[in-house]
N, C-alpha and C positions, 0 to 999 in steps of 0.2 A: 540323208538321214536314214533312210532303208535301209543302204550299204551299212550303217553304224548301229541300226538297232539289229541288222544280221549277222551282224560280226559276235554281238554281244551274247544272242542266243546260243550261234557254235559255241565260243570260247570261253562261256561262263553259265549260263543256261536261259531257254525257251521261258520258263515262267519269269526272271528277271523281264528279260527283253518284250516280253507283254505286261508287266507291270510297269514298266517305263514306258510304253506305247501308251498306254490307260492315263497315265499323269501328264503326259507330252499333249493327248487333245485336251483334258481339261485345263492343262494351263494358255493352248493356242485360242482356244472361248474366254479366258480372263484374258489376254493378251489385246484378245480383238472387242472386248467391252474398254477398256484402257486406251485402245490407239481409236476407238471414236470420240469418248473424249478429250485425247488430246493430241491426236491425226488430225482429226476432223475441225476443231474448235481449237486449240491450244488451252485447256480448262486442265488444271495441273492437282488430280483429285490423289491427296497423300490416305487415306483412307479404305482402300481397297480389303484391305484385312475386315472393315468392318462389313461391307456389303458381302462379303465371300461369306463368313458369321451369318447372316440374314439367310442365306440362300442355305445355309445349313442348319437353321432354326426350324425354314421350312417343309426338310423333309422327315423333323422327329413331328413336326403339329399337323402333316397330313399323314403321315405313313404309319404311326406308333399307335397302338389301339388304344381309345378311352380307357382311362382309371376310374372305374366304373365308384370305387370305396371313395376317390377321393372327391370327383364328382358330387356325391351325396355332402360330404363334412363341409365342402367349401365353395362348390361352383356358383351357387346362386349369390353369395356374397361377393364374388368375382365377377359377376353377370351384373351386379347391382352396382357397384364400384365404376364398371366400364360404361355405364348406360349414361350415369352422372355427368362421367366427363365427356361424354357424345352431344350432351344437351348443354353443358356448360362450353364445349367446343362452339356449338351452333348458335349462341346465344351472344356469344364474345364476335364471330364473323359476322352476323345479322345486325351486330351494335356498330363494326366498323363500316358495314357500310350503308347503315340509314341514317344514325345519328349522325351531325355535321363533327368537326376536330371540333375539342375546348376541353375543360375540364372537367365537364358533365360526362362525358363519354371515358374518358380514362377513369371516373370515379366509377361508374358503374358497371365498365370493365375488370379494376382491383377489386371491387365487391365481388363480383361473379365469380370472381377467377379466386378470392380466397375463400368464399363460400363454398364452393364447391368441392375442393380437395378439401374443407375440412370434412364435410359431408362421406364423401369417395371413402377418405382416411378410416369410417369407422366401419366400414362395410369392407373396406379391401382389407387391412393388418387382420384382424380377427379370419377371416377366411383363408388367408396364407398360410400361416401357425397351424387350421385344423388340415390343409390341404398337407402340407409338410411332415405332420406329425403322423399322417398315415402308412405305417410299412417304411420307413424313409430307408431302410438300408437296398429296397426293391426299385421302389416308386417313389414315393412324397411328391410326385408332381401329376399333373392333370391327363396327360397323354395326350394324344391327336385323335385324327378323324377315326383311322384305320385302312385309310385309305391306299391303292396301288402307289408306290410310292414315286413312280414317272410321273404323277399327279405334281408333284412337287417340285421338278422343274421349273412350273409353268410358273406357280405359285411362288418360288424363291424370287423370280424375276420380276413378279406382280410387286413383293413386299419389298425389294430391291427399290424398284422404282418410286414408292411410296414416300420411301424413307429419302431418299434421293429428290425429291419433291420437295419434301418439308426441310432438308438441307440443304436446295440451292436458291428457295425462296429467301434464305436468310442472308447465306454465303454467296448469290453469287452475283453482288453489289460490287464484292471485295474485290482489289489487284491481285494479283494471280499469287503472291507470296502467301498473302494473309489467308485467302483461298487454300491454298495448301494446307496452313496451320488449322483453320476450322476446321476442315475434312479429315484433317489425324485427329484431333480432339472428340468429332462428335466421334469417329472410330473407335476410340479408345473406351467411350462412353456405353459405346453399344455390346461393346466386348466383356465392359463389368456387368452388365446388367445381365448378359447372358452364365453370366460367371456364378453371378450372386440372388438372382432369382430361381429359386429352385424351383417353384409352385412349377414353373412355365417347360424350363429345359433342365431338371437334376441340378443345374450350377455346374461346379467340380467333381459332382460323383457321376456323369458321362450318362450319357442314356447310350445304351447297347442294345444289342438285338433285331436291327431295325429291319425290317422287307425289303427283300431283294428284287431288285426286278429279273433276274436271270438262276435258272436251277442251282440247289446246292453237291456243293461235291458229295456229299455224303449219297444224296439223292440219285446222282447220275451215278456213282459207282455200281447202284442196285438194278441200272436197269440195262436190257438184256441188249437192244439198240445199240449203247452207245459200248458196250462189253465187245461184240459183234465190227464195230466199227473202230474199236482200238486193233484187237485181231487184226483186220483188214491191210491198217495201215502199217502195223507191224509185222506181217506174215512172215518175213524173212528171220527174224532174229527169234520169233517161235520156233520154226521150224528147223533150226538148228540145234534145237534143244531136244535131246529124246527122250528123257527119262520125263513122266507126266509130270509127278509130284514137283519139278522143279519146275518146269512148262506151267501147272498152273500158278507158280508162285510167280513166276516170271509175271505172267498176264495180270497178275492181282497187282504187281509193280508197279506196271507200266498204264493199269486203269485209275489208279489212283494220281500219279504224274499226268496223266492226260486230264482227268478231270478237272484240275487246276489250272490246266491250257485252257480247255473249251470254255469254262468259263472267263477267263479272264478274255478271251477271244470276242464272247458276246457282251461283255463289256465295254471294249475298243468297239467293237461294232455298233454300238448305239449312241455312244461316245462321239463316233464318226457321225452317222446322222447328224446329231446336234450341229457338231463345229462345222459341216456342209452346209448346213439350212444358216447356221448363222453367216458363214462365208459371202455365202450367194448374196443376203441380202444385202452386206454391208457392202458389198461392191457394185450392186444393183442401186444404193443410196449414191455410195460417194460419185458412183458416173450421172446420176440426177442432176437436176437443177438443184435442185435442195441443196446437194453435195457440193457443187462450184458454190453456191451462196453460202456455205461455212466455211470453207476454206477462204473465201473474200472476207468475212468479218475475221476470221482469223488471222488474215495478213495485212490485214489493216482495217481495225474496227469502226476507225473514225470516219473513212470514207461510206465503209457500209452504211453505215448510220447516218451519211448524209445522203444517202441515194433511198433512205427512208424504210431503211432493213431496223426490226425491234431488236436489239442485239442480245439485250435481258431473258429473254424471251427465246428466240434463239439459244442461247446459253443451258438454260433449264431446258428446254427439251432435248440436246446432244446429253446436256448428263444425266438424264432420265434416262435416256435410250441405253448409254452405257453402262449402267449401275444397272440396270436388269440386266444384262448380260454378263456381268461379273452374279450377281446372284443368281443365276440360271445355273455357272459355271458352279457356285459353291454350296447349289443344291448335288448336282452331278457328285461332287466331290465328296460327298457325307454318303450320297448311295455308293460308290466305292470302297468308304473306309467300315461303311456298315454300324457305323455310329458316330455319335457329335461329341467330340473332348474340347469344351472350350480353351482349356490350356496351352490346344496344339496352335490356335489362331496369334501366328506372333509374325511383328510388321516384316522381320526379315523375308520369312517363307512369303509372304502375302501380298504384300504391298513393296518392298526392296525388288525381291526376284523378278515379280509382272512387269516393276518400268522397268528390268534391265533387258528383261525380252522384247520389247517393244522397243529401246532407246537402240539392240543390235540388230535388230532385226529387222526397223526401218520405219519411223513413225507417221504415219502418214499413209503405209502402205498397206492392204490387209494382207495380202502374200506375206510382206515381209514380219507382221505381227504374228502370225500363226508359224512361218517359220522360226521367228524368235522364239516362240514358246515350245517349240519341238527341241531345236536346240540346247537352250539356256536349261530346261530340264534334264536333257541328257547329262550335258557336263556337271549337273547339281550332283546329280545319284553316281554317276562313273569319275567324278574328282577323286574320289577317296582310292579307288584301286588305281587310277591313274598315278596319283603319287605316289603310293606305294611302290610302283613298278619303276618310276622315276627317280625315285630316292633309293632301287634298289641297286640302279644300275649305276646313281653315280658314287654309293659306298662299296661297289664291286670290290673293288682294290683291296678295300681295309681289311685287316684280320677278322675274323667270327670273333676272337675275344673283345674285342674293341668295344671300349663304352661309347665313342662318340658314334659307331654304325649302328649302334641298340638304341642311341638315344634318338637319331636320326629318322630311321625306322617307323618307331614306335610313335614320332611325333609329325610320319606322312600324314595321316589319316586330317590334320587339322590344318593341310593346305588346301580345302575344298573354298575357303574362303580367298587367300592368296589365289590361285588357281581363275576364280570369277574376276578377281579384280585386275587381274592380267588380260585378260581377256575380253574383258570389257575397256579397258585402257587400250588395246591394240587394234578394236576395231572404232572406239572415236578420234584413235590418229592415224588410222589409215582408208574410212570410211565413216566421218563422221555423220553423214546422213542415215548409216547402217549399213547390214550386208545388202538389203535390198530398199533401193533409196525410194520416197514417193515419186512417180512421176508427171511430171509438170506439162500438161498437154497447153500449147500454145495457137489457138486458133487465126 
């Protein structure tokens, strides 16, 4: 993978080859939230799009400064609305579990439970409308803390986990199909709502601007440091140059190309931290006890469950563990794009691509999940000149006038799809375990 992201900087350029370095570790940390739970458990979570969403919610609600206007028109109706359903939440869990089952406790459950959202209803709609109607071409929504937005790492994974919580107490009764169909449904669910509540995340008019954790280019261009250390590294190809006036234009070139490196550089580098600290631990887990006892209910749950393992139980906590790590991953991924487009969160990119990185790269195994996602991302972004160069060489022959070499051509770019399914086709018939299969220590 080195060899192939150094290839790509010679031969086509340094800032590509670090901007696919940057999507390669955040997708090897969704890779390895995906192969715990379903390496680890065989828990078949079709939904990844929407936790990756969650972890990208949380770094416009930590990192984005309070709307201080819109605050005043409508936060305390918002504050009012949520307190509602905190007490009506607490009120429905305290009834399930003092009151004994019958039909006394279901009635005064449906009481509560529609009493309360009618309550909620006049407090919340009225304060959306005044939140929305503030500035909406700017803002119309509430903003976040203001916070450093590394903050929001921690915090995607927390809300990851939450949501993750309240969907496998429901789901994860089910066999692993229907399992699958919940997990894309609540995804889908979670995807409108970030789509269509503005008050919270803009909806479809994107919230931009968001804090960086790493200087901006504009920023590094002015300072005399990193001016001094472009010099440095370039000394030879200044110094060939003699005339000043072209020499300084040179150096103002080449500080501007470079500032686009260094940053993308601290990027991958913190990038790295993350998918290291998560590597360690998950392989730290799966060589545990813990570890052999999910792999045991997962190769055979019935036994487990008769040697007196909770399997239920079990189950919610591996996709707990792994939905915060896909939301850690999809906080990372909004600090990279430097803002949240709900639009862009679609199953192919998000949920198709992570199991295909996982299903080649070796399920089961954490080496072989983070090498999947190193992979299967490369080939994502370099399919397209690939064909191209493929389709050039084999209408080589044909005349320049030729319609069918123009049509050919022009219609490489749209084998990036063919291209994955080959390739995925050719490593589950020649390594169906993956390129790096799990392995099976036999005591």
């Amino acid at each position: 993978m080195a060899g192939m992201l150094v290839f790509v900087g010679v031969y086509q350029s340094w800032s590509v080859s670090l901007s696919i370095l940057g999507m390669c570790l955040i997708s090897a940390v969704m890779a390895l939230g995906v192969n715990i739970q379903w390496g680890y458990a065989g828990l078949f979570n079709a939904g990844v799009m929407g936790f990756t969403a969650i972890g990208g919610v949380a770094a416009v609600l930590v990192s984005y400064p309070p709307v201080k206007e819109a605050w005043s028109a409508g936060g305390g109706g918002i504050g009012i609305s949520l307190l509602i359903m905190l007490v009506m939440s607490a009120i429905i869990y305290f009834s399930l579990k003092l009151l004994p089952k019958g039909k006394l406790r279901g009635l005064l459950i449906f009481i509560v439970l529609l009493l309360g959202l009618y309550v909620a209803r006049q407090f919340f709609y009225p304060a959306v409308s005044s939140i929305e109607s503030v500035d909406s071409a700017v803002s119309g929504f509430l903003g976040g803390m203001g916070l450093p937005i590394l903050f929001s790492w921690i915090v995607g994974g927390v809300l990851a986990a939450a949501v993750a919580w309240a969907i496998g107490k429901v789901a994860l009764g089910l066999r692993s199909d229907y399992l699958a169909i919940a997990t894309l449904g609540i995804s889908e669910i979670v995807i409108a709502v970030i789509k269509n509540e503005d008050w919270l995340t803009r909806g479809v008019k994107n919230v931009t601007g968001l804090k960086r954790p790493v200087p901006l280019e504009a920023e590094l261009q002015q300072e005399e440091w990193f001016i001094s250390l472009v010099s440095r590294f370039n000394e030879s190809k200044l110094a060939a140059i003699s005339d000043a006036d072209a020499k300084a234009e040179m150096l103002r070139s080449l500080v501007i190309e470079g500032s686009g490196i260094f940053v993308k550089l601290c990027y991958a580098g913190l990038f790295a931290v993350v998918l290291l600290i998560v590597l360690a631990l998950s392989i730290r887990a799966l060589n545990s006890p813990w570890g052999r006892m999910m792999r045991a209910i997962r190769d055979n749950d019935e036994a487990a469950s008769a040697m007196g393992k909770d399997i239920k139980k079990r189950h919610l906590q591996v996709f707990i563990l792994g939905s915060a790590v896909i939301g850690i991953a999809g906080a990372m991924l909004t600090t990279l794009d430097g803002q949240l487009t709900p639009t862009s969160y679609q199953p192919l990119r998000f949920t198709f691509l992570v199991w295909v990185m996982v299903i080649v790269g070796g399920s089961g195994n954490n080496l072989g999940a983070v090498f999947g996602g190193f992979l299967i991302w490369f080939m994502w972004i370099e399919a397209e000149p690939i064909a191209i160069v493929l389709m050039s060489f084999v209408t080589s022959g044909m005349a320049e006038t030729s319609a069918l070499k123009s049509h050919l051509i022009e219609s490489a770019p749209h084998l990036r799809l063919f291209l994955m399914g080959l390739l995925l086709l050719f490593v589950l018939r020649f390594s169906p375990k993956g390129i790096l299969p799990e392995k099976v220590r036999h005591s």
